[in-house]
Structure formats: structure tokens, C-alpha cells
C-alpha positions as CSV (number, residue, x, y, z in Angstrom):
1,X,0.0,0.0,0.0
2,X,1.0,3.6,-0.8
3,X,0.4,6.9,1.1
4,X,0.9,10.1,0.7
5,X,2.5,12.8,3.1
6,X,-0.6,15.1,3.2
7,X,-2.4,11.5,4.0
8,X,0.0,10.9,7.1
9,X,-0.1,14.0,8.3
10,X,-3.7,14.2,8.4
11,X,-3.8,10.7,10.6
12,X,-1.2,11.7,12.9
13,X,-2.1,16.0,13.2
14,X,1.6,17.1,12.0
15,X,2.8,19.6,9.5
16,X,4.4,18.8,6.4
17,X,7.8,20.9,5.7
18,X,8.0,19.8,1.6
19,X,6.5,17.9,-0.3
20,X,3.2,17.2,0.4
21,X,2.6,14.7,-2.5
22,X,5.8,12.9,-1.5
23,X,4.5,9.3,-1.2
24,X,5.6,5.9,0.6
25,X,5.5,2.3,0.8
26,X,7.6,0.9,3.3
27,X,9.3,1.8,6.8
28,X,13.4,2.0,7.3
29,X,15.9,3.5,9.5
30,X,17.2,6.5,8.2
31,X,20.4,5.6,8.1
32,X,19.5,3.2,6.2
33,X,16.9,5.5,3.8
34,X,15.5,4.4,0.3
35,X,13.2,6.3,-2.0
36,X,9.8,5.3,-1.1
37,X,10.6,4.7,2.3
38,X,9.6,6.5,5.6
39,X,11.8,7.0,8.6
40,X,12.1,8.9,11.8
41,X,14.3,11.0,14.0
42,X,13.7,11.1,17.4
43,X,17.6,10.8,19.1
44,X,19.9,13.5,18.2
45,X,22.7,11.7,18.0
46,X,21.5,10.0,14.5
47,X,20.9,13.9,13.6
48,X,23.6,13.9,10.9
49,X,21.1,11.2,9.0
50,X,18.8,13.1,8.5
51,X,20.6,15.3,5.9
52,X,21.8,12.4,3.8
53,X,19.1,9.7,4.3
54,X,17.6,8.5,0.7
55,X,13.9,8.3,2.6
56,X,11.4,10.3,0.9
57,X,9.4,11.6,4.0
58,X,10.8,11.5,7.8
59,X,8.8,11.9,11.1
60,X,10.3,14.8,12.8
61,X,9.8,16.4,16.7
62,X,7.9,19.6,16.5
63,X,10.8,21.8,17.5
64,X,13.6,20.2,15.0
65,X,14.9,22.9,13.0
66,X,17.4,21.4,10.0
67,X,20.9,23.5,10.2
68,X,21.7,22.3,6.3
69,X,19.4,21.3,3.3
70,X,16.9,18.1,3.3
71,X,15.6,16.4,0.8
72,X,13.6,14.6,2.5
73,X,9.9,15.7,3.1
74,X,9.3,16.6,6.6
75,X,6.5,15.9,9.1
76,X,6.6,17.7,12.3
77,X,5.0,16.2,15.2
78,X,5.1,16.5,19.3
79,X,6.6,12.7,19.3
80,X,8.3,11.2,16.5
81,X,8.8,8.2,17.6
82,X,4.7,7.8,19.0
83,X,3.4,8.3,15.3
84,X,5.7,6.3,14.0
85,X,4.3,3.7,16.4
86,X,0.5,4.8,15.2
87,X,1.4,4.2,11.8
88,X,3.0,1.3,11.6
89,X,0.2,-0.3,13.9
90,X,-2.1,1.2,11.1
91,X,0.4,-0.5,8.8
92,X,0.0,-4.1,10.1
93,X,-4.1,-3.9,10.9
94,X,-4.3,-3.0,6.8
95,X,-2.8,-6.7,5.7
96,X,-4.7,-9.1,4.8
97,X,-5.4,-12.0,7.2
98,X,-6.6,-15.3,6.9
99,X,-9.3,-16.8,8.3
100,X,-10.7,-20.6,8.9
101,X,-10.0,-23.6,10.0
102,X,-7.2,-25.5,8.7
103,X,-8.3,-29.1,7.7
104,X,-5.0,-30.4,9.1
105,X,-5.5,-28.8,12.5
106,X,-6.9,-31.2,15.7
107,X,-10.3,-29.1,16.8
108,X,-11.8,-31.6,19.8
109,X,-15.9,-31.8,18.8
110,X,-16.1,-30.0,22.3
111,X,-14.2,-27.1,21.8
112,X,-15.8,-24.1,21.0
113,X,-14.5,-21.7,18.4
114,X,-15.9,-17.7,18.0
115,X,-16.4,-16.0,14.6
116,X,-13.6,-15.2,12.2
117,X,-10.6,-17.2,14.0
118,X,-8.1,-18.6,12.3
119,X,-6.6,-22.1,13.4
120,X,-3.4,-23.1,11.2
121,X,-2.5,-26.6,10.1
122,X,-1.3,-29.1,12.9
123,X,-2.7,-26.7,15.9
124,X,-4.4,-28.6,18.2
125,X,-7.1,-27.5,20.7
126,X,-8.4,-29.9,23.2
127,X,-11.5,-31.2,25.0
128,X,-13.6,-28.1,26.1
129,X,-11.3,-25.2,25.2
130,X,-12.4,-22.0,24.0
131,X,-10.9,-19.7,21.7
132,X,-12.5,-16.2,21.6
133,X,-13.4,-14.6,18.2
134,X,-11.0,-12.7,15.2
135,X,-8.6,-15.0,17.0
136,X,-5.7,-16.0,15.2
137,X,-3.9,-19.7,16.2
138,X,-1.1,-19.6,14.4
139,X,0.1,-23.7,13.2
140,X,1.4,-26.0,16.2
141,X,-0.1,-24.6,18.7
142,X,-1.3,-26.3,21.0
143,X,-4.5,-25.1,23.4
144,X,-5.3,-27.6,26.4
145,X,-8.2,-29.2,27.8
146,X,-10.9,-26.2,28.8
147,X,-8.4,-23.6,28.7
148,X,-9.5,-20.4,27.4
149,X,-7.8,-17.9,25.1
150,X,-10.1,-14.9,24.8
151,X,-11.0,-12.4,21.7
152,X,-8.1,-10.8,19.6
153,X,-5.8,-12.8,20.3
154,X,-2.5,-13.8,18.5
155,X,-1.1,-17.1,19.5
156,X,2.7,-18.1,17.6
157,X,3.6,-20.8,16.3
158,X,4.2,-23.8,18.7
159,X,2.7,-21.6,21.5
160,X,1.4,-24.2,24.4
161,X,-1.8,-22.8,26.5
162,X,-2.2,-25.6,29.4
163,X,-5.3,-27.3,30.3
164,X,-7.4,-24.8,32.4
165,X,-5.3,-21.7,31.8
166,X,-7.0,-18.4,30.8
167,X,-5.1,-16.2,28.3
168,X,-7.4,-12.7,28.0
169,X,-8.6,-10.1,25.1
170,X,-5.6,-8.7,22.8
171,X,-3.1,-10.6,24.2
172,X,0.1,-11.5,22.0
173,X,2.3,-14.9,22.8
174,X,5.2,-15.4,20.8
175,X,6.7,-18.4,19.3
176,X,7.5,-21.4,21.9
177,X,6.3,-19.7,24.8
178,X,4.1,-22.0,27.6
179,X,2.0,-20.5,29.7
180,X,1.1,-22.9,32.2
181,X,3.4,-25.5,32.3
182,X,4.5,-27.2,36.5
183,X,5.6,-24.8,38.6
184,X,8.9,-26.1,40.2
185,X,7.5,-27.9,43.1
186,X,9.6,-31.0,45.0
187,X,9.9,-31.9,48.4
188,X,12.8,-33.6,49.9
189,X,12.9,-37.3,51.3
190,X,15.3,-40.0,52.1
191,X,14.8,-41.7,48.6
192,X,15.0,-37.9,46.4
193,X,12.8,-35.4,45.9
194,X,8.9,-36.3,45.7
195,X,7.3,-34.1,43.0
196,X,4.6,-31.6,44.3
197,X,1.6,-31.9,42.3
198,X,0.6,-28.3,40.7
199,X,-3.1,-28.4,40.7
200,X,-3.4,-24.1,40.0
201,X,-3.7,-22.4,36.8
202,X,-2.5,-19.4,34.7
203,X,-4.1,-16.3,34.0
204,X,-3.0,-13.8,31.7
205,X,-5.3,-10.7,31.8
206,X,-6.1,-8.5,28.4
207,X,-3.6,-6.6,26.5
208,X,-0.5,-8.7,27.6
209,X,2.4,-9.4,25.2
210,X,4.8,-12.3,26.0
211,X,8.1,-12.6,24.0
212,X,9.2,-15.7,22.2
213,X,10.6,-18.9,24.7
214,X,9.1,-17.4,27.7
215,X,8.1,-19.4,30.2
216,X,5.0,-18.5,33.1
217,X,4.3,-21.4,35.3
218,X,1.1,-22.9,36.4
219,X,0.6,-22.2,40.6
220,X,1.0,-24.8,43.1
221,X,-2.6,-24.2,44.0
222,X,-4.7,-20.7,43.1
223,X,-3.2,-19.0,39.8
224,X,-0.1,-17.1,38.8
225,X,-1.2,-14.0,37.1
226,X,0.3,-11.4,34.6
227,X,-2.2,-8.7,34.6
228,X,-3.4,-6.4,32.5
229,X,-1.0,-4.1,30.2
230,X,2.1,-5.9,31.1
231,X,4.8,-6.6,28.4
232,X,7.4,-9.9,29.1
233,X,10.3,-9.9,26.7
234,X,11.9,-13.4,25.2
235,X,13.1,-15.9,27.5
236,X,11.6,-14.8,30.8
237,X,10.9,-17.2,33.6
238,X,7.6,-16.5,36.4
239,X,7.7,-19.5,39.2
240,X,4.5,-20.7,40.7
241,X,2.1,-18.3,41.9
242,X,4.1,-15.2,40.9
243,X,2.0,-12.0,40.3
244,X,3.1,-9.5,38.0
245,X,1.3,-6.1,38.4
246,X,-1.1,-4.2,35.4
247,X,1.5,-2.6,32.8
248,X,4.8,-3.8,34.1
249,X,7.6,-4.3,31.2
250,X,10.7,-7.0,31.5
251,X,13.3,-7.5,29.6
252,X,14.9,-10.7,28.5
253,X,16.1,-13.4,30.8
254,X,14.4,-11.7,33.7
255,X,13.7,-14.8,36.2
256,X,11.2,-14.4,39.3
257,X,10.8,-16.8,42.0
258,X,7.7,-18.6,43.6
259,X,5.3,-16.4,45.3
260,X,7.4,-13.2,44.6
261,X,4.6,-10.0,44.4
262,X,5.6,-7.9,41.1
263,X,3.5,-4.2,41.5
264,X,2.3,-2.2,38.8
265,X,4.2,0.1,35.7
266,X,7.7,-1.7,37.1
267,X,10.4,-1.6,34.6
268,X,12.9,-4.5,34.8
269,X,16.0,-4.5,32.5
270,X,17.4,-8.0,31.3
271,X,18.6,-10.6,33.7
272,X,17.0,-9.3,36.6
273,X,16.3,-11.7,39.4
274,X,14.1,-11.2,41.8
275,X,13.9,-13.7,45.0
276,X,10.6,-15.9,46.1
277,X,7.8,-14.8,48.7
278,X,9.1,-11.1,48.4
279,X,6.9,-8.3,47.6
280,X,8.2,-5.5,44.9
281,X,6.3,-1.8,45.3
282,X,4.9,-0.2,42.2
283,X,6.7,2.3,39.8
284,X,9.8,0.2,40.5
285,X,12.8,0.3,38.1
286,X,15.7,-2.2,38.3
287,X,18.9,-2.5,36.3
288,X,20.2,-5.3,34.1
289,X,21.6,-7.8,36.0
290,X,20.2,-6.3,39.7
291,X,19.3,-9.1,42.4
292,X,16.4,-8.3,44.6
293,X,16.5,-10.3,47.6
294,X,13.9,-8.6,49.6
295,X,10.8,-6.4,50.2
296,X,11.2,-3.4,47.5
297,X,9.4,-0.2,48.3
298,X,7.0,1.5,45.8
299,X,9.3,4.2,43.8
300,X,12.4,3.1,44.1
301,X,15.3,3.0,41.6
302,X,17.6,0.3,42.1
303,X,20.7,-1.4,40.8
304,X,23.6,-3.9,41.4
305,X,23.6,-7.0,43.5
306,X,22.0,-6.8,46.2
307,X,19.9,-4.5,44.2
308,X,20.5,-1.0,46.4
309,X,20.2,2.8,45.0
310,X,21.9,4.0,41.8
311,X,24.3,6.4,43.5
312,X,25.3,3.9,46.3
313,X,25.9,1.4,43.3
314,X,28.0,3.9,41.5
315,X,30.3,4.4,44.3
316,X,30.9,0.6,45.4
317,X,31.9,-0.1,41.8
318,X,33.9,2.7,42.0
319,X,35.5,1.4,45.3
320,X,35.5,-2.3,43.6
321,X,38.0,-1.8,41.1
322,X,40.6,0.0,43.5
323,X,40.2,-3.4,46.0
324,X,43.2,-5.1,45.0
325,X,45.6,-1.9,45.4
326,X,43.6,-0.9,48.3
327,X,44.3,-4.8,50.0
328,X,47.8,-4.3,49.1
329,X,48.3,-0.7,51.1
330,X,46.2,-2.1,54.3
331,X,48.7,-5.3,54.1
332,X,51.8,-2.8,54.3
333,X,50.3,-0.1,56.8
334,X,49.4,-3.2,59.2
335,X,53.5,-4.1,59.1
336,X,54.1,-0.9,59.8
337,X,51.5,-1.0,62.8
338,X,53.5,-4.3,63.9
339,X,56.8,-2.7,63.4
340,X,55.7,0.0,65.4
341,X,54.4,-1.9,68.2
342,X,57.6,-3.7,68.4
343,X,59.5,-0.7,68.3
344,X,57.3,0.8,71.3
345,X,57.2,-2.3,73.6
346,X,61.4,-2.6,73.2
């Protein structure tokens, strides 16, 4: 499909600066800029792009003001990067989808299937599952006995739903990601460890998007629950009966242990691990690689291992290189004190 700049600007209220009949048919980095293309500038340092770029029309902040000549065609906004979010979300919704049942996929005679889903070939949905409508199963997936995966929905392929789990309204799961699989449950005895049966569920709430290879566990008993909003990178792990407040966002490799509490709008960066049967505040933010081993307060800004505040963390590392010198100067200033004792008690 093909639009024009006065067309864009018109969806996303900016002002053209050029050619308003400039059109386009793709999306690119403008460093990367070809004719027919549209990119955006929204960090400065990829300013100098802007005057070389090939793109024919770039998304620009409101109070960007070229210092040299662009050929590009301009469209001013407040956020560059939001519209360019809008438009390519405008972008995808205009392909084409399919819709229908693939006769190689596995649909149990007591499922029940909405209006205008699409189930791909060798998907399999089980004895009383539900799948919502304008639903789209992609092929291998596989949807358990009376779960539920609700309207809107975009399931991967080789996405596994568990018996009994819910997935909600406008929810995206990525490629190999199980949502409801046994939470790691064993007790200890003299022969080994006895496994603990997990007899809860999974409940992911509307609007949740869960990267590719991420894992959320079923609960021991009751439900872990990602609620509404929140966004889960690739390769995350949630333990049994973890809760993960509306509109928090992870980032990859991010592991959380049984019963830990996650509050709402946190923001973890990658590798974050967060310890069991703790409680984490709202409006948190962690850093990659942080540990939190305890109770978190609402608000707070953390970092390091044991996760503690930014500017504490900034000094210890600063402190942490100069260890080994430092050890080596308290080594000779404690002969000194012993050669000085010496010297005092002759």
C-alpha cells in the first residue's frame, strides 16, 4: 500500500515541511533510507542522517529545525517516535489475514470456536477449550483441555496454552512460549525429591504481550497472574504463583521466584532476578543484572547485586576496582603498625 504525506499527516495531526505529495510504501531507518521509504528522528545523536538519508518523508519532533538542506519531506509532530508507532500499527491492521480452519488442524468436537478465528494446520485444541473470536492460532499450537484464550488474540507458532489456563482479550504470545506448564514444586525425602503436584492455573489478563521462549508457570494451587497491560520480553521465567502487576515491562532473561509479588508500571531490564515470597512496590525500576533479595518499596530506583540505590551502586563499583591496590596498602600499613608496636614495647 501507498500513502501520501498530506495523508500521514492528516492521521497523525503534523505539518508537512516539503513535499506534500511525497508518497511511501515501506518503513526503514534513516540511516538506512531508500526512496519510497519513511523513517524517523527522534535521538539526536542519528541527527547527521537526516541530511543524507535517501527516505522520501521523515517523522520529525515539532521543534527540529534542519541547520543544512533536506531532501527529504518533513513531518513535524510532538513525538516522533509515537506516530511512527500509530502508523505502523495502522500498517499491520491494513494486511490481509486469513481466516478458517485448517483441515490439518486437531479441533476436539467439544471445543468451542468464535467468529472469524483462524486455526493453522497441525494446531491442536483440546477437549472443552475456547478460543474467543477474530482470534488468530497460528500452526502447532497447542491449546489444552478447557483452557481459554479470549478475543483478539495472536497465539505463535508452537505456542502451548495448558489445560485450564486463561489467556485474555488482545493478548500477543510469541513463538514457543508455555503459559502454564508445573511450577517447580519438589519436596525432599530420604529416597529424592517427591514431586509436588501443581493443581493451580495461569491467568494472563487483556492486553499482555509475551516474547518468544518465555516461560509463566502454572501455581502450586490458586493462579499465577500477569495482569493487565504488562509486556514480558523473550526468555523470561515466572515461578509458581508469581504475580506481576497491570503494565509492568521485562526484559529478557528476567527470572522471578515462587510467590514473589511484582507491583504495577515496574520496569525491569534484562537478567534481573528477583527472589521468592518477596513483595516488589509499584513504579519500581531495576537494572540489568540487579538481584532483589527482599521487600522493594514503591518508587524506588535500584541497581547492582544486592539491588540497592543507583548512586550507592555507582560508588561501590567505583570502590570495587581499586580493591586489590587498596588490599595491598592495608597489608603494608598493618606491618608498619607491627613494626611500630615492636618498636614501642622494646
Amino acid at each position: 500500500m501507498e500513502f501520501s504525506a498530506k495523508q500521514i499527516a492528516e492521521y497523525i495531526q503534523g505539518t508537512i515541511v516539503g513535499d506534500e505529495n511525497a508518497t511511501v510504501h515501506t518503513f526503514t531507518k534513516i540511516e538506512e533510507g531508500i526512496p519510497g521509504a519513511l523513517s524517523f528522528l527522534s535521538n539526536p545523536k542519528y541527527t547527521h542522517f537526516i541530511y543524507e538519508t535517501q527516505s522520501s518523508i521523515v517523522l520529525v519532533n515539532k521543534d527540529f529545525t534542519p541547520e543544512h538542506e533536506v531532501k527529504a519531506t518533513l513531518i513535524k509532530v510532538e513525538n516522533a517516535y509515537e506516530s511512527l508507532a500509530k502508523l505502523m500499527t495502522l500498517y499491520e491492521m491494513s494486511k490481509p489475514k486469513k481466516t478458517g480452519i485448517d483441515p490439518l488442524a486437531s479441533i476436539s468436537p467439544s471445543a468451542k470456536i468464535g467468529q472469524n478465528v483462524y486455526i493453522g494446520p497441525f494446531a491442536c485444541i483440546e477437549d472443552g477449550a475456547e478460543i474467543g473470536d477474530n482470534t488468530y492460532i497460528h500452526p502447532q499450537v497447542t491449546v489444552g483441555a478447557h483452557a481459554r484464550v479470549g478475543e483478539n488474540s495472536i497465539l505463535y507458532p508452537q505456542v502451548t496454552v495448558y489445560h485450564d489456563c486463561r489467556v485474555g482479550n488482545n493478548c500477543i504470545i510469541h513463538a514457543g512460549a508455555v503459559i502454564g506448564a508445573d511450577g517447580f514444586g519438589f519436596a525432599p525425602s530420604p529416597e529424592g525429591y517427591e514431586k509436588i503436584p501443581q493443581i493451580g492455573i495461569t491467568i494472563i489478563e487483556d492486553n499482555v504481550e509475551i516474547g518468544a521462549n518465555t516461560c509463566v508457570d502454572r501455581a502450586t494451587m490458586g493462579a499465577t497472574v500477569v495482569h493487565k497491560g504488562a509486556k514480558l520480553d523473550n526468555l523470561i521465567q515466572l515461578a509458581h504463583n508469581v504475580e506481576v502487576g497491570s503494565h509492568t515491562v521485562m526484559a529478557s532473561q528476567v527470572g522471578v521466584a515462587g510467590s514473589a509479588k511484582i507491583g504495577e508500571w515496574c520496569m525491569f531490564g534484562g537478567q534481573v532476578g528477583v527472589a521468592g515470597h518477596i513483595k516488589v512496590g509499584d513504579h519500581v525500576n531495576v537494572g540489568a543484572q540487579s538481584g532483589i533479595p527482599g521487600n522493594t518499596k514503591s518508587g524506588s530506583t535500584l541497581m547492582g547485586y544486592p539491588a540497592i540505590e543507583p548512586k550507592q551502586f555507582a560508588r561501590s563499583s567505583a570502590i570495587f576496582k581499586k580493591l586489590p591496590e587498596m588490599y595491598t596498602e592495608l597489608n603494608r600499613l598493618q606491618k608498619e603498625i607491627e613494626e611500630l608496636k615492636k618498636q614501642l614495647n622494646k
